[in-house]
matplotlib code that plots the C-alpha trace (Angstrom):
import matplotlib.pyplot as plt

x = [0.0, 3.0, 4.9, 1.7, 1.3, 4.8, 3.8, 0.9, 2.6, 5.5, 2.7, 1.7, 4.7, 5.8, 2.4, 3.1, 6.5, 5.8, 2.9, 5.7, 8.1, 5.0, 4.0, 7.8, 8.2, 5.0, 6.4, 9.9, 7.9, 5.6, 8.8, 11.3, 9.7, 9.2, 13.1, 14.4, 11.5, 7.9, 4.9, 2.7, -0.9, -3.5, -6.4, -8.8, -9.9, -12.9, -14.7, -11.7, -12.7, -12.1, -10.1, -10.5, -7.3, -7.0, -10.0, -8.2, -6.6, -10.1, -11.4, -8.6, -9.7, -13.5, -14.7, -15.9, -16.6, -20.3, -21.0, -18.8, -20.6, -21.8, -18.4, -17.4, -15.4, -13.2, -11.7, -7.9, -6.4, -3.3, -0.3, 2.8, 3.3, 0.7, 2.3, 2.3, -0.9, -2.7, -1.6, -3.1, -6.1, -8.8, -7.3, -3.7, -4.7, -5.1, -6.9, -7.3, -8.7, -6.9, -8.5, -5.6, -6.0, -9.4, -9.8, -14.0, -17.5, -19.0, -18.4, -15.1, -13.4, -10.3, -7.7, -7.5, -4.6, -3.8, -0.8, -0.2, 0.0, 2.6, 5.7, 6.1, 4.5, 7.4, 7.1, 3.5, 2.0, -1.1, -2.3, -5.7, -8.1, -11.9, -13.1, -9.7, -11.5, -14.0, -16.7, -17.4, -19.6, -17.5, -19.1, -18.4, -18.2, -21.3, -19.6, -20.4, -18.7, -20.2, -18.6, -15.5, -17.1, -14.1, -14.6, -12.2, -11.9, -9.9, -8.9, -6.0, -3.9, -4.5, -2.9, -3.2, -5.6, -6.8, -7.0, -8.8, -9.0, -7.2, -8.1, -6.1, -9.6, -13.2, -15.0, -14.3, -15.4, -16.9, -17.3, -19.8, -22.3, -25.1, -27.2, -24.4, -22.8, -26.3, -27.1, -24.0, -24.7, -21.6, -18.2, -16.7, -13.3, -12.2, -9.4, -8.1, -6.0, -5.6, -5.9, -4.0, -2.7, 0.7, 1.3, -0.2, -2.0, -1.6, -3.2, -3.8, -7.3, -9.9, -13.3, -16.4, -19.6, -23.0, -26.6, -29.0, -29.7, -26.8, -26.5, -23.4, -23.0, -20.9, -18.0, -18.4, -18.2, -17.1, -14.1, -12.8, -10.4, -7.9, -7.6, -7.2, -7.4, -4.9, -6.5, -4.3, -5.5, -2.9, -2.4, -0.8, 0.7, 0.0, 3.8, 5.4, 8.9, 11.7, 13.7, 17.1, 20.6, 24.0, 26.4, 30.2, 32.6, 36.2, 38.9, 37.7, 34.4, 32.0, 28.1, 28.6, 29.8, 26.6, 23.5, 20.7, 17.0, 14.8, 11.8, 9.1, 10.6, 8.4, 6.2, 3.2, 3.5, 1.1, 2.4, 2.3, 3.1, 5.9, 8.0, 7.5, 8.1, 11.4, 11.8, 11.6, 13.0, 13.6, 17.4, 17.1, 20.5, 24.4, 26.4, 29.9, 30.5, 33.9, 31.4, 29.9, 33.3, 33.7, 29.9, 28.5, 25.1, 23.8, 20.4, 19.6, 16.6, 16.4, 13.6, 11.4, 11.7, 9.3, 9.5, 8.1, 4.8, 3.8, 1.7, 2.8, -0.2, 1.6, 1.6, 5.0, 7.8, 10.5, 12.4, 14.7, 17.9, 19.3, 22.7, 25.7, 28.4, 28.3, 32.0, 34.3, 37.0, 40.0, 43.8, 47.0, 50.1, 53.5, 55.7, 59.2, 58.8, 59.3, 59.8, 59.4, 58.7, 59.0, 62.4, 63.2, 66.1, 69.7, 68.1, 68.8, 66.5, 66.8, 63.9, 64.7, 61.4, 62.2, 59.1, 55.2, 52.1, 49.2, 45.7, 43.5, 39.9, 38.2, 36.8, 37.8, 39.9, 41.3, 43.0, 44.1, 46.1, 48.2, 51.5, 54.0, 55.5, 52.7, 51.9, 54.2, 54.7, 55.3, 56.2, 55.6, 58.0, 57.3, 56.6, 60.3, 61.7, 63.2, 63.5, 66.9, 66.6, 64.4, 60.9, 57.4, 56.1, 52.4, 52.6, 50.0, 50.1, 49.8, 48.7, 50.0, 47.6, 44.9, 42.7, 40.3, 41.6, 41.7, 44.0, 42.0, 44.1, 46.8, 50.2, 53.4, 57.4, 59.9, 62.4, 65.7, 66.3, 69.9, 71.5, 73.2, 76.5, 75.8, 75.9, 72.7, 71.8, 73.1, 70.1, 67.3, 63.8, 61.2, 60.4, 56.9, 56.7, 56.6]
y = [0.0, 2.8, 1.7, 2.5, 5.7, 6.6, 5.7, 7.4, 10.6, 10.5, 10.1, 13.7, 15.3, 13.8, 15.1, 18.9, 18.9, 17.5, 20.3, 23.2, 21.9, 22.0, 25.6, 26.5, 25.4, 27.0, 30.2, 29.7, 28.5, 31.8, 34.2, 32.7, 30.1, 32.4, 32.1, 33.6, 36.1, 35.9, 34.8, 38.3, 37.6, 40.2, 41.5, 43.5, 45.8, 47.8, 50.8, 52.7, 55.8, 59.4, 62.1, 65.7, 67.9, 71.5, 73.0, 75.3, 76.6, 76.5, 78.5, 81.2, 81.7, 82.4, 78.3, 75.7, 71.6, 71.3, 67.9, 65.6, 63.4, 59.9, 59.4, 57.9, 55.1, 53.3, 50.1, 49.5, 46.7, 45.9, 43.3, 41.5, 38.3, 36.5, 36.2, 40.1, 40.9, 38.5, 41.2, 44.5, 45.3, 48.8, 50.4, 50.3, 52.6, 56.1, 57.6, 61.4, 64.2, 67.2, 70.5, 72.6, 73.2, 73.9, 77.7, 77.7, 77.3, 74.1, 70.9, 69.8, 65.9, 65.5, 62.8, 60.2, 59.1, 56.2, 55.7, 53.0, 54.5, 52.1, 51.2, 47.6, 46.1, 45.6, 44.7, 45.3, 48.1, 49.5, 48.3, 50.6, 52.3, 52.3, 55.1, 56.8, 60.2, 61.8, 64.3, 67.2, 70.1, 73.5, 76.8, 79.9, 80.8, 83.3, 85.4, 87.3, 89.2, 89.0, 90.4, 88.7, 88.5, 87.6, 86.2, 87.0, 84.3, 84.5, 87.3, 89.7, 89.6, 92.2, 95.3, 95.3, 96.2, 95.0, 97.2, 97.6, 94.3, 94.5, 92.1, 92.3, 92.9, 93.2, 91.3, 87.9, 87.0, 83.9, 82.0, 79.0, 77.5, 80.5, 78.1, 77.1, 81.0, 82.8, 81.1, 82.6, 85.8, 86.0, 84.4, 84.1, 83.6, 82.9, 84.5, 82.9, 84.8, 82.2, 83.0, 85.7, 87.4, 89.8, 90.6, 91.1, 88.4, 87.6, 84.1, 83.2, 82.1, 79.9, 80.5, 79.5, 80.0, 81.3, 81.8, 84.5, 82.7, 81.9, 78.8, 77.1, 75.9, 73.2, 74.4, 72.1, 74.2, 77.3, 78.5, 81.9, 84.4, 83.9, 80.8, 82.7, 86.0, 87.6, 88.9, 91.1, 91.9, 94.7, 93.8, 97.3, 97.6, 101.2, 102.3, 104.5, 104.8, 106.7, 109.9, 109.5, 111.0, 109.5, 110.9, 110.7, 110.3, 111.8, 111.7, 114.0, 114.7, 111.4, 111.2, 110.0, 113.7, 115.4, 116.6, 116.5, 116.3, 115.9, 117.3, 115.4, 112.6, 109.9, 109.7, 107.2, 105.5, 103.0, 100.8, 96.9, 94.9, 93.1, 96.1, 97.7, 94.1, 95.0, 98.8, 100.7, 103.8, 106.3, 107.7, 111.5, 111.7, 111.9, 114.6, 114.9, 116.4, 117.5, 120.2, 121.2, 122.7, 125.2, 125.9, 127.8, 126.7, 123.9, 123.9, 121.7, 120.4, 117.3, 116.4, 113.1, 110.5, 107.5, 104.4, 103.4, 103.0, 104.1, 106.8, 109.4, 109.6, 111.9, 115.0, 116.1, 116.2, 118.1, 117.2, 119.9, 118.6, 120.9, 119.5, 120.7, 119.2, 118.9, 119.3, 120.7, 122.6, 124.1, 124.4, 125.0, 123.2, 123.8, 120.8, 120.5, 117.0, 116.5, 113.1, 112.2, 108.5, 106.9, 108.7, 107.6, 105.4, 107.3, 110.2, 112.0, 114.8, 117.7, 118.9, 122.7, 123.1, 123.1, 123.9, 124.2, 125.2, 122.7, 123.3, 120.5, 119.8, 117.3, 117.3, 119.6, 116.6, 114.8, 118.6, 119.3, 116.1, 117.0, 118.2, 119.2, 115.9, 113.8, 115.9, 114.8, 116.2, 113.7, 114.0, 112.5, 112.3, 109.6, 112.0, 113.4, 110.5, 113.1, 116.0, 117.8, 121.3, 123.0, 122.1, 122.7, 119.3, 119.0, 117.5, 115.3, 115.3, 112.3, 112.8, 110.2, 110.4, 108.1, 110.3, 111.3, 114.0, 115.4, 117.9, 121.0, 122.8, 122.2, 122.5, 121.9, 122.0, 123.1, 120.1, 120.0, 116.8, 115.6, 112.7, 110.1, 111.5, 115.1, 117.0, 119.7, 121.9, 124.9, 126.3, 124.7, 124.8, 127.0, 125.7, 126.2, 124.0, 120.0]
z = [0.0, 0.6, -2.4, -4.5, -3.0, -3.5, -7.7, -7.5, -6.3, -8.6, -11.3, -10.3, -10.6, -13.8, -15.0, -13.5, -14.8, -18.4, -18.2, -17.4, -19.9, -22.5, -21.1, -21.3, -25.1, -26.1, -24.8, -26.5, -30.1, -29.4, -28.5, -30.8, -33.2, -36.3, -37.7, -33.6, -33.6, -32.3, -34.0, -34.5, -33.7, -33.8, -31.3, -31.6, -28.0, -28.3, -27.0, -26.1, -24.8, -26.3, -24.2, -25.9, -25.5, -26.0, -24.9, -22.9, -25.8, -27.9, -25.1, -25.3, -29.2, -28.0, -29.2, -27.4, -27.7, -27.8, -28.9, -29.2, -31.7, -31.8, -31.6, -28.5, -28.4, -30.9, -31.8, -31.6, -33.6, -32.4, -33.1, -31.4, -29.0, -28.2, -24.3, -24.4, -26.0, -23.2, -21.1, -22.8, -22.2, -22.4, -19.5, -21.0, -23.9, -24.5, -27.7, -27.8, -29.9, -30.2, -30.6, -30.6, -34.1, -34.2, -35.5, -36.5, -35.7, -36.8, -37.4, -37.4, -38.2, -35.8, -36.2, -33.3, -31.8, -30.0, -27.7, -24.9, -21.4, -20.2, -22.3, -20.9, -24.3, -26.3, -29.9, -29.8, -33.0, -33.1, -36.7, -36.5, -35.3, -36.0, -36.7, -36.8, -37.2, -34.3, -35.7, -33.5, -33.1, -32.4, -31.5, -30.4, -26.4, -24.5, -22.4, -19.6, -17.1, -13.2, -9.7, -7.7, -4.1, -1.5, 2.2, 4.5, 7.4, 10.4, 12.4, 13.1, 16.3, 19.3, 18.7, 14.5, 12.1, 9.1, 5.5, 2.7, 0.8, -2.6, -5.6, -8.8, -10.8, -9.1, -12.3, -14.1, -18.2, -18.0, -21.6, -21.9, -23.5, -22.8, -20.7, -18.4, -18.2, -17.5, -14.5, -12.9, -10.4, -9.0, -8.4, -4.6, -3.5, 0.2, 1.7, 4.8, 7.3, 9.9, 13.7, 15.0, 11.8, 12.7, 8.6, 5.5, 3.7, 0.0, -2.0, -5.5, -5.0, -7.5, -7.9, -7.1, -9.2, -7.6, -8.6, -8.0, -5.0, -3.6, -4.7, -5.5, -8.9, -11.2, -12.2, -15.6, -18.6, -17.1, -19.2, -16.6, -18.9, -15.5, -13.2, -9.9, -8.4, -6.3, -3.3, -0.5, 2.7, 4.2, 7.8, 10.1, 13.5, 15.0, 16.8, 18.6, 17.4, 19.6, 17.4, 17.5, 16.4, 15.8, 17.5, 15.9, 18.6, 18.5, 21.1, 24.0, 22.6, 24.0, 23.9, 28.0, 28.3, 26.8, 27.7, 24.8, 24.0, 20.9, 20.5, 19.8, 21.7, 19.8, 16.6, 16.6, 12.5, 11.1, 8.6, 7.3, 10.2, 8.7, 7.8, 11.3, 13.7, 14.0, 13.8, 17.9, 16.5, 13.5, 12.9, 12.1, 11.1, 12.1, 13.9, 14.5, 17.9, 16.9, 14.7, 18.0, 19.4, 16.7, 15.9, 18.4, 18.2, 20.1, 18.2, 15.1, 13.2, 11.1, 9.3, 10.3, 7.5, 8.2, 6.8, 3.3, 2.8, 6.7, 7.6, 10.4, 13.0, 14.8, 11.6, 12.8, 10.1, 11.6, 14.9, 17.0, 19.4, 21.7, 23.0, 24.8, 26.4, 30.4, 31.1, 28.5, 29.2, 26.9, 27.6, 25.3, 26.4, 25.6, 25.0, 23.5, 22.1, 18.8, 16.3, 12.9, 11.6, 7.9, 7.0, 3.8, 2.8, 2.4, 3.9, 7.5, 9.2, 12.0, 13.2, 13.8, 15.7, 19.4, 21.4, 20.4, 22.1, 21.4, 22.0, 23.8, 25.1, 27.3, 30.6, 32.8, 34.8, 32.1, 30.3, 33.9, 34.4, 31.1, 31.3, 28.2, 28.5, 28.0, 24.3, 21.5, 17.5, 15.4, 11.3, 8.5, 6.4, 3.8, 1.0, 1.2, -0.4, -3.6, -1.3, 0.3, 2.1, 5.0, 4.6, 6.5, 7.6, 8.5, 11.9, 14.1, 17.6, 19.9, 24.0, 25.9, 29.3, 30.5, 29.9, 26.7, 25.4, 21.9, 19.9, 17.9, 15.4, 12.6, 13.4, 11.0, 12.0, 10.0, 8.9, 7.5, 5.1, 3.7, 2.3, 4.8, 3.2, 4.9, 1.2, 0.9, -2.6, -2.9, -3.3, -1.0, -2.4, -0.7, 2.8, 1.5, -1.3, -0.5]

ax = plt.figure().add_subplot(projection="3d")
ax.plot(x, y, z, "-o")
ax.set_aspect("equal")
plt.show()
């Protein structure tokens, strides 16, 4: 009894295998049995269904597809490998109609053309199509031109205000089939701001069609001149922002050692939100306070410029600062200390200058604690490279003191300059001319 089960199941696989091996060579005699190439054989898939292309741009010349026909559907005819055909079927085509080229009213025959959507059907050709023309109706677009209606939804944030809502046109053309287009009232678009809204709000937003009623509509067979509208809703932050003035800073002349005030202090602006988040305070301009030792005046007015595209709240467009130092104090010092740098090569210098009265400013307590041998005058005498004789050297003068002190005034020595080998010109040039 087990040895004829053990035939009975070796019977079976011999049957499956002889089976594959039939399967295998029917596939090899399909693929490879016509001289190394495949055996064509021919189906026939029907009622493929009909896309229509370029009513967009049939639209744009003032047409539309009315009817498309009793043409529907066709019949594709197509060769190659049996194996492969077996594996095509109505969803793996495409046939389409383009209207692209369609420039009347009327009706109209268009070519059909079929293409496979996948490209995994190798050696497989579309012999035909039936029909292989479509026959449509063609007419020209009813247009009319209705309102642009835009929600707004959301809110803005405490503290900020919304504008005026902006669209970049307040009508739409709509183009149709005058049944379709007359039902139309209006056209709404929605504008969401979110919660809390800190800036200005801008979307590309698509319509939605409307009845007399206030019904919503289908959107089939409305051809808009423009897919969206851009719709802007100006956010603003209402700010006080502080006047201010840049002081230049020298040696001896600090903003610690002034007293000042601007009048108005403030300005209230109102402006888009973004541009004024990070902006406390407006900069009415820059003033050297070197300029305020020799001016006299401690009065000026700038005028208020606000940032672009704000409003001033506040009307004011000219702000005045008074300022004055709180401790300056004056002083000339005498000192006999004299240097020059940047000799040139093959040259040697005297400096026939022997003493020289600087003058000097700072804080009462910083001039009094310099003496004559803190200050020293140094030349430059880089430019002298050509030069032999007496000459007048501009001069700068260095103040060697811990405290912050600065130098008004020019001041120039007089320098003689010779070769190393001690030989002058007979004739030096005028002290006078460099």
């Amino acid at each position: 009894m087990k040895m004829r089960e053990i035939i009975q199941n070796r019977k079976i696989l011999y049957i499956l295998l002889a089976l594959l091996v039939a399967v295998a060579i029917w596939i090899f005699v399909d693929m490879f049995g016509n001289n190394g190439s495949y055996f064509s054989k021919e189906i026939t898939i029907t009622e493929v269904p009909i896309t229509y292309t370029g009513e967009d741009d049939l639209a744009d010349r003032g047409l539309m597809l009315v009817d498309e026909g009793t043409t529907a559907t066709v019949d594709v005819t197509l060769s190659g490998a049996r194996t492969t055909l077996a594996r095509i079927g109505r969803e793996d085509l495409r046939v389409t109609a383009d209207l692209t080229d369609v420039v009347g009213a009327g009706g109209q025959t268009i070519a059909l053309d079929v293409a496979f959507l996948d490209s995994d059907f190798p050696n497989t050709l579309i012999e035909s199509r039936s029909p292989s023309r479509a026959t449509v109706n063609i007419s020209e677009l009813y247009s009319k031109t209705v309102d642009i209606i835009c929600d707004v939804v959301g809110n803005v944030a405490d503290g900020y205000s919304a504008g005026e809502l902006q669209l970049s046109q307040d009508t739409l053309e709509i183009r149709g089939q005058q049944e379709d287009v007359d039902q139309v009232s209006y056209v709404q678009v929605t504008l969401d701001i979110g919660e809390d809204a800190m800036e200005t709000v801008s979307q590309s937003l698509e319509f939605s069609y409307y009845d007399e009623n206030n019904q919503l509509l289908d959107s089939t067979g409305m051809h808009p001149t423009v897919d969206t509208v851009e719709a802007t809703l100006p956010v603003f932050v209402i700010k006080e922002l502080d006047l201010v003035v840049d002081f230049v800073e020298s040696a001896g002349a600090r903003a610690s050692n002034l007293e000042w005030h601007i009048f108005p202090e403030t300005i209230t602006v109102s402006g888009d939100a973004g541009l004024l988040r990070d902006v406390d305070s407006i900069t009415l301009g820059q003033l050297n306070l070197l300029d305020l030792l020799g001016s006299g005046t401690n009065r000026h007015t700038f005028p208020i410029i606000i940032p672009e595209g704000c409003e001033n709240l506040s009307g004011v467009t000219r702000a005045t600062l008074t300022v004055e130092f709180v401790d300056m104090s004056r002083t000339q010092v005498s000192t006999q200390n004299f240097r020059y740098e940047n000799l040139p090569d093959g040259k040697q210098a005297e400096i026939l200058t022997q003493q020289m009265t600087v003058s000097i400013f700072g804080t009462a307590s910083d001039v009094a604690a310099v003496t004559g041998g803190d200050v020293t005058v140094v030349a430059d005498l880089s430019n002298y490279s050509g030069a032999s004789g007496t000459y007048t050297v501009p001069a700068t003068i260095e103040v060697d003191t811990a405290g912050d002190v600065g130098v008004s005034g020019t001041y120039n020595i007089q320098v003689t300059i010779t070769d190393e080998a001690g030989g002058s010109t007979d004739e030096p040039p005028d002290p006078d001319t460099p």
